[in-house]
C-alpha positions, 0 to 999 in steps of 0.5 A: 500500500501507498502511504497517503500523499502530504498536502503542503498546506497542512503541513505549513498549517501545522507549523506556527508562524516564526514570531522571531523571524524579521519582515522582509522588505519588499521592493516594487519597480517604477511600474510596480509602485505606480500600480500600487498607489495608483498613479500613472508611471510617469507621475513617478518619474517626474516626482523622482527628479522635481522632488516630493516624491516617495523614497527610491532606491537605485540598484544599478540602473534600476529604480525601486521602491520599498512597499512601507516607503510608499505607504509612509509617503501616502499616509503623510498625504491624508488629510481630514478634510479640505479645511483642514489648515495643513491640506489649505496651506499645501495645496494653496494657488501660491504653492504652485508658482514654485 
């Protein structure tokens, strides 16, 4: 007789989780990134030059972002509401002649 075939889900069910074990980073490209914090591509390529962009990384002549760089930069942009005094002062008529 065969013995019965072990499914990979319940061995990994019956293994707890390692507490110990540290969260590894996980790096998105430019396209990747865009899709994540739904922006257009090119809206990361210009924020990466003019600057107010999420943090990048460059490994060689690849571009990537670090999934928590993104969600830091786009839990700093949310605001209560459009009279919040922060959103009136960053998004003034007078911001945009720099």
């Amino acid at each position: 007789m065969r013995p019965a075939p072990v499914r990979p889900y319940a061995v990994r069910a019956a293994t707890p989780p390692s507490a110990a074990a540290p969260p590894t980073a996980r790096y998105l490209t430019n396209d990747e990134a865009a899709d994540y914090l739904r922006l257009s591509p090119r809206t990361l390529e210009k924020q990466r030059v003019l600057g107010g962009g999420p943090r990048f990384r460059k490994f060689g002549r690849r571009v990537m972002y670090a999934a928590a760089d993104l969600d830091a930069w786009a839990d700093a942009r949310s605001f209560e509401a459009t009279s919040d005094p922060e959103y009136a002062e960053r998004h003034s008529v007078d911001s945009r002649a720099r």
